[in-house]
Each structure stands twice: as C-alpha cells, then as structure tokens.
Backbone bond lengths (Angstrom), bond angles and torsions (degrees), N, CA, C in turn:
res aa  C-N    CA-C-N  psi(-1)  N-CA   C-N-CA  omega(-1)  CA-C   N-CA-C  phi
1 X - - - 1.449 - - 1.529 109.05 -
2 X 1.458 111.48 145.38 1.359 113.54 174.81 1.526 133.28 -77.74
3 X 0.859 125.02 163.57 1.989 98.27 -172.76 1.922 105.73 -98.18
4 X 0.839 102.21 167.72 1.959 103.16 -162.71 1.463 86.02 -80.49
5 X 1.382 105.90 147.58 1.754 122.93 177.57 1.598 98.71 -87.40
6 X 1.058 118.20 -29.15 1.279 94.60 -176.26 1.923 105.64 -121.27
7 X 1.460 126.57 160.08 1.180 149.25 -158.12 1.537 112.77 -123.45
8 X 1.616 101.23 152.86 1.827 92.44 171.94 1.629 88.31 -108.17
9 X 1.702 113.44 145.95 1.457 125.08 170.43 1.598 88.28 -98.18
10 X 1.660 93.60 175.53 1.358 103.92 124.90 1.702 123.14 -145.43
11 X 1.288 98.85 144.09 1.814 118.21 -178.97 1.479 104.95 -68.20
12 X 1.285 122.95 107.21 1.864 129.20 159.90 1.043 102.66 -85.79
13 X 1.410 106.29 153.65 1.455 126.26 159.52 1.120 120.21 -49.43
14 X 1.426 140.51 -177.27 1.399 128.97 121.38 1.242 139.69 -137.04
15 X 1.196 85.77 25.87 1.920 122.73 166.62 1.927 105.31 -81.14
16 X 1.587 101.06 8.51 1.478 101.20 173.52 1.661 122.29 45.13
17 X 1.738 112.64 46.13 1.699 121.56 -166.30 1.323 74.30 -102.39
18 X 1.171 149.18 -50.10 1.817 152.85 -121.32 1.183 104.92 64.91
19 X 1.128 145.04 16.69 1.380 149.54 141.88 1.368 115.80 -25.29
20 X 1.707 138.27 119.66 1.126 139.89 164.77 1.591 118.21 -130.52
21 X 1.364 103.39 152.27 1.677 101.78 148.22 1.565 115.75 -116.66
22 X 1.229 128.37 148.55 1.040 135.84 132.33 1.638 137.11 -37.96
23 X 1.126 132.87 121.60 1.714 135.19 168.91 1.389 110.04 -146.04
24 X 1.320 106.67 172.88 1.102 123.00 -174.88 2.107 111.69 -120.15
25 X 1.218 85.34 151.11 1.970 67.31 -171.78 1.760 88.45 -149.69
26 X 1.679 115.84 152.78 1.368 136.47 154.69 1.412 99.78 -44.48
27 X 1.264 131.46 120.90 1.584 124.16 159.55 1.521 113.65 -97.98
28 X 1.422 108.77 12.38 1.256 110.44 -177.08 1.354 97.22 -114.33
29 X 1.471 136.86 -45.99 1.583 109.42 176.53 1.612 104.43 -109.85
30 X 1.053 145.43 34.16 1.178 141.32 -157.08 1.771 101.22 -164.42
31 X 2.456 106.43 53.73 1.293 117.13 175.42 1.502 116.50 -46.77
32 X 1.518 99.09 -52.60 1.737 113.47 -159.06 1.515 92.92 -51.31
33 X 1.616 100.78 173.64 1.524 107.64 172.42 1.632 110.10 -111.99
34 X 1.285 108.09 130.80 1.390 114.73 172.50 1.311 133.16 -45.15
35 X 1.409 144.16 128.57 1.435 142.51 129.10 1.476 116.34 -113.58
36 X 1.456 91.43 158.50 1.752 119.83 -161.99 1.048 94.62 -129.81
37 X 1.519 109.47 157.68 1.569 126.28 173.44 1.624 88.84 -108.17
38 X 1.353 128.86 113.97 1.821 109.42 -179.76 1.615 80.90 -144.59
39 X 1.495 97.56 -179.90 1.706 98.80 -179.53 1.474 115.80 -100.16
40 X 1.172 115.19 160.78 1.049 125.22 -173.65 1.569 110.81 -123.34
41 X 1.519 112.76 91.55 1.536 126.12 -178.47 1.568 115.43 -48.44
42 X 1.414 127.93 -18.79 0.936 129.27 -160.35 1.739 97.46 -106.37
43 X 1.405 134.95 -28.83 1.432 140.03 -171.38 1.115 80.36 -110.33
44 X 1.679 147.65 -2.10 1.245 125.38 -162.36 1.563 146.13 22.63
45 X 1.241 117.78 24.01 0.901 138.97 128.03 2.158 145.51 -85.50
46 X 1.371 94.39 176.13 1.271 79.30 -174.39 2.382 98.41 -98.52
47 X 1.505 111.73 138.35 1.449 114.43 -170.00 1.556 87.26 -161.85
48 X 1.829 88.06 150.00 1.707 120.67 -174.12 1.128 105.27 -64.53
49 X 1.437 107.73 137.47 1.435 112.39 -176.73 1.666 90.24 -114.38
50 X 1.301 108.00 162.15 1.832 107.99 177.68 1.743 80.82 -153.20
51 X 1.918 66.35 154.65 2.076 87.27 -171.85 1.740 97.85 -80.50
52 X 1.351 95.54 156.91 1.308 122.94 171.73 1.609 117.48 -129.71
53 X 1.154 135.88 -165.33 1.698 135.63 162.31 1.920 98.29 -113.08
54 X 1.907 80.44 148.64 1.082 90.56 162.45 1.602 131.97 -63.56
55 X 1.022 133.67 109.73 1.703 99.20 165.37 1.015 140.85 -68.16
C-alpha cells in the first residue's frame, strides 16, 4: 500500500492559551512546516500559529 499524500497537523498558538486548529497538508510537496497568522479566541486577538504533530 501506498502511504496517504496528505496528513492531519495541528496549528498552536503562540500566545501560549493551548489554543489550536486542526489542517490538513500535502506531505509530499508541502516539506517545510507551516505558520499562520489566524485568531486566537482565547487572547482575542489575531497571533501565529506554527504546526506541531498530532498525538
């Protein structure tokens, strides 16, 4: 069997709330690791989220 091209991340905060999102990403052309500028409901503002692994 082939392995799935694409992966579930997950997006942390880094305003340190434990705030996340979930995404999905190509793990075949898309090596680097992601960050987002998205909001963070809990700091209520908008702050970079960077990928982590699921556990």
């Amino acid at each position: 069997m082939a392995k799935a091209a694409s992966i579930k991340i997950k997006l942390l905060s880094t305003a340190d709330t434990g705030f996340f999102y979930t995404a999905k990403k190509n793990a075949r052309t898309k090596t680097e690791k992601f960050t987002f500028t998205k909001y963070d409901p809990i700091a209520k503002k908008h702050v970079e989220f960077k990928e982590t692994k699921i556990k």
